[in-house]
N, C-alpha and C positions, 0 to 999 in steps of 0.2 A: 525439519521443514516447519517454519511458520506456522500455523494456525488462525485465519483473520475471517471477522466479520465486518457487512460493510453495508452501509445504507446511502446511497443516492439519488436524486434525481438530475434527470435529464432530459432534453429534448433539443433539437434541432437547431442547428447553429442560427436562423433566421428566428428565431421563436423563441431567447433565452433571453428571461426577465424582462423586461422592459425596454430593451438596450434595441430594439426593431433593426436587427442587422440587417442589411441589403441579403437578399436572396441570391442565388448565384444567377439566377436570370436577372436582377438587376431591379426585382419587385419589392417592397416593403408586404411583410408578411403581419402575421396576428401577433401582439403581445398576450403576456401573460396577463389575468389568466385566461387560460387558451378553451378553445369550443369544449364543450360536452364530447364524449365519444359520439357518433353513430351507429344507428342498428349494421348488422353486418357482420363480415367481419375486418379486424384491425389491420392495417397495412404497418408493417413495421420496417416497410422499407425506406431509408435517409441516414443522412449525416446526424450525430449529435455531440453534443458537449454536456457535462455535465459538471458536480462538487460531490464530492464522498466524505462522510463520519466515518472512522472504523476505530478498531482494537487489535490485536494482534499478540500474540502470547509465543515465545522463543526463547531456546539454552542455549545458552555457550560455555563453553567451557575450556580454561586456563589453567599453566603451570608455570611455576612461580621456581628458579633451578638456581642452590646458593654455591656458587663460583669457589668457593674455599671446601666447604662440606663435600660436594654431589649431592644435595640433599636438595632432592623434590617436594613440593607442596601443591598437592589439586584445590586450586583456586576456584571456585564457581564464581563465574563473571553474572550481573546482576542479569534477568530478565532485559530483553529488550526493551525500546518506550512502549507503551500498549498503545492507548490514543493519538491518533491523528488526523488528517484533513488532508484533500487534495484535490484534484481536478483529473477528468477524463475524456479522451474524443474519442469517436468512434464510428465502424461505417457499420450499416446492416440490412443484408437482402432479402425479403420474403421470395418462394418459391413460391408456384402454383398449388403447390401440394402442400404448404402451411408449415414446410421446411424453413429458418433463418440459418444464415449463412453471415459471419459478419468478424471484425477484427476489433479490435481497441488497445490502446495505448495511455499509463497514467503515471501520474507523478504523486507522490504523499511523502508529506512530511515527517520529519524524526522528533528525537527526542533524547533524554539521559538517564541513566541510571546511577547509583551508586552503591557497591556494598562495601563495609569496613571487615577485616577478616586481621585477627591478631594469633600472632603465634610465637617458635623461639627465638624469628627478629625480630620483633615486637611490632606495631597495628601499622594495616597496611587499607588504601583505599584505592577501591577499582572501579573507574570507572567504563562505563561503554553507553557514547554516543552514536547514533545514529541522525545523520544530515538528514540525509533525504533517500527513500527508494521507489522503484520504477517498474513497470513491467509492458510489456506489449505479446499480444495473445490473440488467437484466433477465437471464433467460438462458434456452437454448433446446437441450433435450439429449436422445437418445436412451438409453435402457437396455437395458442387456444384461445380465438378470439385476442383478450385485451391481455390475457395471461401467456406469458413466455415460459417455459421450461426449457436450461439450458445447458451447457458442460463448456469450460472454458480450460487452453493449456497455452503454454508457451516459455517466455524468459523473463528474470526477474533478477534485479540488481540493487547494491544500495552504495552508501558511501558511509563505513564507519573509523569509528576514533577510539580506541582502548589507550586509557591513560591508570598509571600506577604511581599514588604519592605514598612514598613514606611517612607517616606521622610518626613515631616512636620508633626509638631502635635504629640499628641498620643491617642493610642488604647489600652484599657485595660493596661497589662504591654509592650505593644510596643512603645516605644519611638522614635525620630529621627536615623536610622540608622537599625533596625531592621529587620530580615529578620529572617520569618517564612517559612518553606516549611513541604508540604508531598508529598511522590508520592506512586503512585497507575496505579495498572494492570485494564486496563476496556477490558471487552471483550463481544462478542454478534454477532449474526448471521451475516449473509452476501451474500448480493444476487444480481445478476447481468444478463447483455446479452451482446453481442460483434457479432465480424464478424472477423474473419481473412482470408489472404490473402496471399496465395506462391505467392512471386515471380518468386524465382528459386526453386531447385530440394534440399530439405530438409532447405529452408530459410524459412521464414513468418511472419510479420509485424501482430499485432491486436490487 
């Protein structure tokens, strides 16, 4: 599974940059930047949208099978992209008791890899793209004031591309110049925990 870290900020669809989205009542709300917190404590209850940084570290791993031989080769396909970007919405409900209860759903961007791997068909190049992956998740978090502490699970998918060129040599019918590809939807659970943090008054970095 995956491994990702990820830093965003968010706040409320009415309240995001500057863009003074219509309110669902039909009000113009505050631009960024948004009020100071208030004493109290933090309501973390609303719609938000945010933008996500992250990185991300993942194996895979391929065999490489020569049609004349039977002769197997463990190919290690590169690491996935690590960096990316993307965008998130999401609902969130404070309880009475400082319980949040809340869902989200995101999109982030791919990326390539490539590794060159030479053997007794001579040098071969692997690549593995990654389009785009997605996930949508419940989540389940305690408040402390303007600080969230949280646990997040659900499903998670991507959209990849494994291509194999021949540069020297050949492999079965692959000659010098060749390029083999497939791609393939992988998808599988997804589970996590986090902390966020208001700044201001419908802001928050986590």
């Amino acid at each position: 599974e995956p491994l990702a870290f990820r830093l965003t900020l968010a706040g409320p669809l009415e309240t995001i940059g500057t863009l003074n989205i219509p309110a669902m009542a039909g009000e113009m709300k505050r631009s960024f930047p948004a009020d100071p917190l208030q004493a109290g404590s933090y309501d973390w209850t609303g719609l938000h949208l945010g933008a996500h940084i992250g990185a991300s570290w993942a194996k895979t791993n391929g065999t490489t099978v020569n049609a004349a031989t039977g002769a197997a080769s463990a190919l290690p396909y590169p690491s996935a992209p690590d960096w990316h970007g993307g965008i998130q919405v999401g609902y969130d409900y404070m309880l009475p008791s400082q319980v949040v209860l809340g869902v989200e759903a995101d999109v982030s961007s791919g990326g390539s890899k490539v590794a060159n791997i030479t053997d007794a068909s001579g040098t071969s190049a692997y690549q593995l793209r990654v389009f785009d992956g997605e996930s949508a998740r419940g989540r389940l978090g305690y408040a402390f004031h303007n600080v969230l502490l949280y646990g997040t699970g659900g499903w998670a998918w991507s959209s990849n591309q494994y291509i194999r060129t021949q540069l020297t040599g050949t492999l079965n019918l692959a000659t010098a110049g060749t390029d083999e590809a497939v791609n393939r939807y992988l998808d599988g659970w997804t589970a996590g925990a986090g902390v966020a943090m208001a700044f201001a008054q419908n802001w928050n970095a986590f």
